[in-house]
Each structure stands twice: as C-alpha cells, then as structure tokens.
VMD Tcl script that draws the C-alpha trace (Angstrom):
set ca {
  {16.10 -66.80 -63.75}
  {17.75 -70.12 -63.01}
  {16.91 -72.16 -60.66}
  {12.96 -71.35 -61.21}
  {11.85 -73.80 -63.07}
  {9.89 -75.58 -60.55}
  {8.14 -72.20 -60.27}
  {4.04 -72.62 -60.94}
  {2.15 -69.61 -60.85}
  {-1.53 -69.22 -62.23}
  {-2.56 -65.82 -63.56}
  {-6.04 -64.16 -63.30}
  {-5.92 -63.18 -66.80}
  {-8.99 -60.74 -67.30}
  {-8.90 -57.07 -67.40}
  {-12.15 -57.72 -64.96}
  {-11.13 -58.18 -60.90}
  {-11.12 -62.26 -60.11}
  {-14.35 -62.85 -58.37}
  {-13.86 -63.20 -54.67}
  {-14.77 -66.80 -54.60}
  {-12.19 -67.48 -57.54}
  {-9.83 -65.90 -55.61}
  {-10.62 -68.00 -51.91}
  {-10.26 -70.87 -53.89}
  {-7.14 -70.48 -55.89}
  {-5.63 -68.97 -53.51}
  {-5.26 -72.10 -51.59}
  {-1.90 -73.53 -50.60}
  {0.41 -70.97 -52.63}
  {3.26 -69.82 -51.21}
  {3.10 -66.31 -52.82}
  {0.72 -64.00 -53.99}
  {0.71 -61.06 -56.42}
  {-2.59 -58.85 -56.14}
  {-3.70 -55.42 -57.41}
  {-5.64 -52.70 -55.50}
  {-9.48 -54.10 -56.07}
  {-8.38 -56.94 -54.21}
  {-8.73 -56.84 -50.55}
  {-6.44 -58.88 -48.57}
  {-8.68 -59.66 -45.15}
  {-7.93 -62.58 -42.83}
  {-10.71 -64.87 -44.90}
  {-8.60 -64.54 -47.76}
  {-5.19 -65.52 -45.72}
  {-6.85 -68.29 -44.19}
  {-8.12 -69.51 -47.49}
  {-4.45 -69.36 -48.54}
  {-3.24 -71.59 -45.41}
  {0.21 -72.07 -43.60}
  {2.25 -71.68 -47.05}
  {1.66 -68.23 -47.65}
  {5.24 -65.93 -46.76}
  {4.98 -63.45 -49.69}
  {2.38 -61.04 -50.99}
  {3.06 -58.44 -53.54}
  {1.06 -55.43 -54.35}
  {1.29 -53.37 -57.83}
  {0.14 -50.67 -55.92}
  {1.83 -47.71 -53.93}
  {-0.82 -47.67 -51.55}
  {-1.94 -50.58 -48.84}
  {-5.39 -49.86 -47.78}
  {-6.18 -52.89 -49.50}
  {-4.31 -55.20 -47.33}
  {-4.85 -55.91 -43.34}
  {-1.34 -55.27 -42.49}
  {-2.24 -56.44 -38.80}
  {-3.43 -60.14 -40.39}
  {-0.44 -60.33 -42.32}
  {2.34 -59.19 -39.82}
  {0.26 -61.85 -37.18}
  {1.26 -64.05 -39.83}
  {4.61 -63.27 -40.43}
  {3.99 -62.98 -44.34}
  {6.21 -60.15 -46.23}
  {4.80 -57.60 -48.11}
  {6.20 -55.78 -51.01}
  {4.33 -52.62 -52.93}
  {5.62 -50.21 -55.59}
  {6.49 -47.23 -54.20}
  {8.62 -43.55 -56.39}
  {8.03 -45.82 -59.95}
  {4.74 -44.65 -60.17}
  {5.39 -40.92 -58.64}
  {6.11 -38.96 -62.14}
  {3.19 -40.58 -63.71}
  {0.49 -39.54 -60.72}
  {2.31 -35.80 -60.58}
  {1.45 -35.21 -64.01}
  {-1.94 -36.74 -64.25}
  {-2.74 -34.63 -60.90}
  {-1.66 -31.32 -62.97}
  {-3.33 -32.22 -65.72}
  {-6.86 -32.63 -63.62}
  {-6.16 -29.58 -61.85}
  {-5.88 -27.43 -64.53}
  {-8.48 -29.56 -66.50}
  {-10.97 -28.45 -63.11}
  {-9.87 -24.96 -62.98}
  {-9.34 -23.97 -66.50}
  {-13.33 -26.06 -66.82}
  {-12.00 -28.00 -70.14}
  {-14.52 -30.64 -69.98}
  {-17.77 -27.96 -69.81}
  {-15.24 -25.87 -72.73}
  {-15.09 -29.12 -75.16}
  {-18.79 -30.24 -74.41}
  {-19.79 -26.39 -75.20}
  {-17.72 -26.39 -78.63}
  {-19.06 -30.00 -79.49}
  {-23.39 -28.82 -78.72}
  {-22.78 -25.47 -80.36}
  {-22.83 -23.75 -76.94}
  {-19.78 -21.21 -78.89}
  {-21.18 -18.43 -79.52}
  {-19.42 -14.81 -79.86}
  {-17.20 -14.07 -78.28}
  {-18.19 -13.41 -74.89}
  {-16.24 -11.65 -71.53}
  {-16.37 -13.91 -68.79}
  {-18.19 -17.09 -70.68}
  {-15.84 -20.43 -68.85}
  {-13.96 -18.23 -66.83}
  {-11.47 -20.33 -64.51}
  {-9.07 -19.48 -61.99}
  {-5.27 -19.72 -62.66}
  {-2.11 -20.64 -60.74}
  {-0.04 -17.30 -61.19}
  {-0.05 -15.69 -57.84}
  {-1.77 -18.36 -56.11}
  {-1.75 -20.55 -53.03}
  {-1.47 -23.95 -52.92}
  {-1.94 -26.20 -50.26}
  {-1.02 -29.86 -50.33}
  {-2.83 -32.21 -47.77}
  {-0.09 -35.81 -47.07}
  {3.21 -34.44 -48.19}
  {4.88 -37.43 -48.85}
  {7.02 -38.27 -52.25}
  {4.24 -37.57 -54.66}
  {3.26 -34.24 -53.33}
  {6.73 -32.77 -53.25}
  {6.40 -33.84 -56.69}
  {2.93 -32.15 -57.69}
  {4.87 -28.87 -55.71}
  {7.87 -29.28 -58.30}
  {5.88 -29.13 -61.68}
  {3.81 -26.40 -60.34}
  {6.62 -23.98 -59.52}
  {7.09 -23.03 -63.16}
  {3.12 -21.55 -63.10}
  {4.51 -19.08 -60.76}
  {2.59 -20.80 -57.37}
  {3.13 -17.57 -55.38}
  {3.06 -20.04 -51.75}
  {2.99 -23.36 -50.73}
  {1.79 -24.78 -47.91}
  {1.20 -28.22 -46.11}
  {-0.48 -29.99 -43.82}
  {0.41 -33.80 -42.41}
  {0.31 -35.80 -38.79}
  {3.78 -33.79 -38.05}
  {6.28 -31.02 -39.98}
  {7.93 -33.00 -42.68}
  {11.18 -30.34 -43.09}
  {13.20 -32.38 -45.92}
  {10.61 -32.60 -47.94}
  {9.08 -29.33 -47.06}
  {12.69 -27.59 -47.85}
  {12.68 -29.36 -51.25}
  {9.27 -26.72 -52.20}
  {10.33 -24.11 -49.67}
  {6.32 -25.20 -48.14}
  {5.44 -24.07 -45.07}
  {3.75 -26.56 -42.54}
  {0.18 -25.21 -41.33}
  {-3.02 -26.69 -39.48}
  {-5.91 -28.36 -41.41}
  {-8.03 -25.20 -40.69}
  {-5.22 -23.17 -42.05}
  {-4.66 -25.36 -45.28}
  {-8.77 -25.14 -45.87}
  {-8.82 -20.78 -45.55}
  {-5.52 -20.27 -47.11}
  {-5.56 -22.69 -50.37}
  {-6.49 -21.67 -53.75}
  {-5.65 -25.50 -55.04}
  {-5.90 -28.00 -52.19}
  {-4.53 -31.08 -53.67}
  {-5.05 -34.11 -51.37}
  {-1.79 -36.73 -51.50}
  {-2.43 -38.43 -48.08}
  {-2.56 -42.41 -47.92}
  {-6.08 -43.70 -46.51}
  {-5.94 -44.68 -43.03}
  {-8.58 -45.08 -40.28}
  {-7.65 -41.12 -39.50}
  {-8.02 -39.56 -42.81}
  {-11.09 -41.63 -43.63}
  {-13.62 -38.94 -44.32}
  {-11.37 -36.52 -43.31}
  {-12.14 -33.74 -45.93}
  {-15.68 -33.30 -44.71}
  {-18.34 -30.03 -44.50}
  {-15.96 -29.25 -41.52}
  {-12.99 -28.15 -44.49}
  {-15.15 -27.29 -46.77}
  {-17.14 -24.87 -44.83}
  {-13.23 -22.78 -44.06}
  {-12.66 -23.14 -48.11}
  {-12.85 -20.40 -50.15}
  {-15.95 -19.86 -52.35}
  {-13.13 -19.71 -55.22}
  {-10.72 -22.40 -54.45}
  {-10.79 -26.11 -56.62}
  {-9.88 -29.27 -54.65}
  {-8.11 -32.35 -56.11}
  {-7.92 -35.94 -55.01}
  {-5.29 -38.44 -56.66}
  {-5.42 -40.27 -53.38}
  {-7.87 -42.55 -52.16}
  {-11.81 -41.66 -52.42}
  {-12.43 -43.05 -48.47}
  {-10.57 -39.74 -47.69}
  {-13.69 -37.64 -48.90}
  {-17.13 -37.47 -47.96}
  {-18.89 -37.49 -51.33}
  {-21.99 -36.26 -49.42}
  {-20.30 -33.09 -48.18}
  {-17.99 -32.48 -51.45}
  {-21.61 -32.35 -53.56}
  {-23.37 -29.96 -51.22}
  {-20.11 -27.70 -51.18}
  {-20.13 -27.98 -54.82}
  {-23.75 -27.31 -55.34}
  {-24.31 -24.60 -53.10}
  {-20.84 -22.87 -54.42}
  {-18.85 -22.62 -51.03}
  {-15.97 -24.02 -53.22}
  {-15.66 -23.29 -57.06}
  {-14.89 -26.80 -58.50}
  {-13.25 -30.26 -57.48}
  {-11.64 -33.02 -59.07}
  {-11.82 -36.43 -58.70}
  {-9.58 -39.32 -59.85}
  {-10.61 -41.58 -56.93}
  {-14.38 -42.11 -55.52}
  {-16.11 -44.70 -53.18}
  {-17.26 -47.23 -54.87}
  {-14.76 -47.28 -57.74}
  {-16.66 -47.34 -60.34}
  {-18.81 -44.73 -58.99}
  {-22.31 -45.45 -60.19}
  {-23.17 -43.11 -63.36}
  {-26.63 -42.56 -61.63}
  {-24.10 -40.66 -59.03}
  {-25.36 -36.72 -58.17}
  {-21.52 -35.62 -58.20}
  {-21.91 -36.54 -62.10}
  {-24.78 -34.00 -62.51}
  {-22.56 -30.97 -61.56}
  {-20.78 -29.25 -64.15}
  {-17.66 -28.00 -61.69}
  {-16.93 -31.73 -60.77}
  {-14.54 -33.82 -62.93}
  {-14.34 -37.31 -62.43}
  {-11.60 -39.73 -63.78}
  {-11.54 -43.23 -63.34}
  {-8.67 -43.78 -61.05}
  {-5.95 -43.72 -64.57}
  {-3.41 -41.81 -62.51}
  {-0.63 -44.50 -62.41}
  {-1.87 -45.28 -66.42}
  {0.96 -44.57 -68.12}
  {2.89 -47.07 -70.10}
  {6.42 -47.06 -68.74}
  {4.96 -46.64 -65.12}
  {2.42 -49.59 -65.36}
  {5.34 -51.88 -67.23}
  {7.49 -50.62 -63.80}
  {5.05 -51.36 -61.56}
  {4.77 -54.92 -62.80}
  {8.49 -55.59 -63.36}
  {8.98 -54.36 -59.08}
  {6.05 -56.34 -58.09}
  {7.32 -59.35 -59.56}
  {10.55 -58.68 -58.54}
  {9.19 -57.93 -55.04}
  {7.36 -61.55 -54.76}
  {10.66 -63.65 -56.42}
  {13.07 -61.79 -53.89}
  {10.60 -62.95 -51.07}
  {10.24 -66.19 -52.37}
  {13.75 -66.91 -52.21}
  {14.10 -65.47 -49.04}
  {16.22 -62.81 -49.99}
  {15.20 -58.53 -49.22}
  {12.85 -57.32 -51.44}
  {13.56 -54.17 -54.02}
  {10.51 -52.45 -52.25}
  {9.34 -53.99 -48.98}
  {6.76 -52.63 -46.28}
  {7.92 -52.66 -42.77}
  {4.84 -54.24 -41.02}
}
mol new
graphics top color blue
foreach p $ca { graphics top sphere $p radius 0.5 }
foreach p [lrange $ca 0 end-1] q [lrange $ca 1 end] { graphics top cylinder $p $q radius 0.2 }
display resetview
C-alpha cells in the first residue's frame, strides 16, 4: 500500500446503519465512498458529498440502493461485489427451501412445547424435491448456482423465466426458458433470483400466485420490493400455495407486529444470506479494493457499467 499514506478515511463504526443526517454531513467533500445496502445513494446524498466525489463502492451484489442515473450524470464510478458472495447465497437459499418445505421451524417449535406426540401418519408432512419441478425466476449467476446444488435431490426439470432466453447459463442446468404464467403453473419450488428493478417491483403478485399450485413453496433470496407482501399472505392464508420463504421483506426489519409472522407456512430470515464468514471477509476485501483502484484512477476488480 505505498504511496497511501495521505489516505484519510472515517469509518461508521456501529453494527447500527449511520443516521441519514450523519451520513449528509460526513459525507461532505470526500473523494470516495464505501456504503452498504441500508444506505441509499439519492442525488441529496451526492450533492451533500460535492464536486470531489469520483468513487463509490458497494459491499453489495445488488444496486437498488444507488441512483445509477445521479451517479453516471455525475460521472462517479461505481464498484459492487459481484460471484464472491454467490456460494454463500446458493446454500443459504437451499437451506430455506428445504427449511419451508420440509416445515423445520413448526417441527422444532412442536418438539420444544411438547406438541410430539405418537407417532402419527401425516403429522408435518412436507413436500420433497425428488421428482419435482423447479422453476427459477432471474437466472443470472446465483440461480445457475441454486440449479447446481439441487441436481443431486434428483430435481426431475428445471425451468426459467427472465426479460430474454439466457442459453449459456440455461445449458449449464439443462433449464428450459418458459413465460411467467408458465413458471407460476409448472413450479413445485419457485425460487426468485431476479435483481429489483422498476419492472420486477411487485412483480410476484395475486396475478402468479393465483396460476401456483395449491402445493408448491416459493423462495425469495432477492430483494423483498419484488413481492407483494399483501398478496403472498392472502395466498398463504387461504392455501392457494403451500408455504413461502422469506430472506428479504419490505421494510427490512419487517415489523414483528407483521401478519406474514402469524402464519405457520411462512419462514422469515433476516436478510443473513451473504452471512458467512469467508464471503463477508470477501466482500469487504473487493469493496475496498474496488474504491482504492478508483481512487487511483486505475479499473476496478468489480466495476458497474453505468
């Protein structure tokens, strides 16, 4: 690192987000700046910043945080952290899956408040992947991953749905590319991988719900602006789909008082699905990385094209 020691930086350090006025006024004359996802990055926060700001860095894979119009007006490079964090949020989305569908969190509560009894036939019955159909909605890097670690359950079809046929990735899973009304009758998992953009905002609605079937569990390790929570708890409470789970919501935190936490076929996470320890140590090493290389003016490990 030589040649850095005139480098200042000040650090937020607080496991609690910086309060937005905190930020608006530290913010103020740097000429980089390395965020997380609770932060968002509007033009009142790049004006606050002024003239000096070139770099921002995001420890994040996604960048519905940031207005990417406001900072490309601006001419200010952006870096993210894209593939480190892709093993880490594959596994965590099996391991809610089959946490919904095998109902592990109603099994554990039941053995805990002495709801085991005998031995009974179909007591916390779930559905299983042998034979089954799933359908991934976004098939970008991480859901060609989910596809992979599935495989082994014996995942008798995949399919796929996205703005246009991906075929390399699609090859990689053998996944065939179908409509959003096909996805919705066809899936026995729907896992949703899509990034959050003013089209899939609300997208998974009553309207793919309704086409779901009355046994099929949905997954979301994307963003929770994709869903409409309203929708998801009526289809979940009138059983027109058998279970859903959740590692993203709107608001994050979602408020305990919320009705999707009053339904036992609804697990909700609290958005850990990057939260392992060599991911988050990557994710901070290339976001650092990210905002030194644009510092210096030199290409970034991981940039965004704006």
């Amino acid at each position: 690192m030589s040649g850095w020691s005139q480098l200042q930086f000040e650090l937020w350090d607080s496991d609690d987000p910086i309060p937005r006025q905190e930020l608006l006024k530290k913010v103020k004359g740097c000429d980089g700046l390395l965020c997380v996802l609770t932060e968002k990055i509007d033009a009142e926060v790049l004006n606050a910043a002024g003239p000096n700001l070139k770099v921002l860095s995001t420890m994040s894979v996604g960048f519905d945080h940031l207005s990417l119009g406001e900072l490309k007006k601006r001419g200010i490079r952006v870096g993210y952290t894209p593939e480190v964090l892709t093993d880490a949020v594959a596994e965590l989305t099996i391991a809610l899956l089959l946490a919904t569908s095998r109902r592990l969190i109603e099994a554990t509560h039941e053995a805990k408040t002495g709801g085991w009894g005998t031995w009974r036939t179909l007591w916390l019955c779930g559905y299983e992947l042998a034979d089954s159909t799933v359908g991934i909605f976004g098939l970008g890097r991480i859901g060609v991953a989910i596809a992979e670690r599935l495989k082994p359950f014996k995942v008798k079809k995949f399919i796929y749905t996205d703005v246009a046929p991906r075929p390399e990735l699609a090859a990689a899973i053998q996944a065939e590319y179908v409509s959003m009304d096909e996805l919705a009758r066809q899936s026995d998992f729907l896992a949703v991988c899509c990034a959050l953009t003013p089209e899939t905002q609300g997208i998974c609605n009553k309207n793919l719900f309704s086409k779901m079937k009355n046994t099929s569990i949905f997954i979301n390790t994307s963003r929770g602006g994709v869903v409409n929570q309203e929708d998801l708890y009526e289809a979940l409470s009138t059983g027109q789909i058998a279970g859903a789970g959740l590692d993203v919501t709107v608001p994050e935190p979602l408020p305990t008082n919320h009705p999707l936490f009053t339904l036992k076929n609804c697990v909700i996470l609290p958005h850990i699905a990057s939260a392992s320890y060599t991911t988050r140590n990557a994710m901070s090493a290339l976001a650092a990385n990210n905002l030194l290389a644009g510092l210096r003016g030199e290409p970034m490990p991981k940039e965004l094209q704006l």
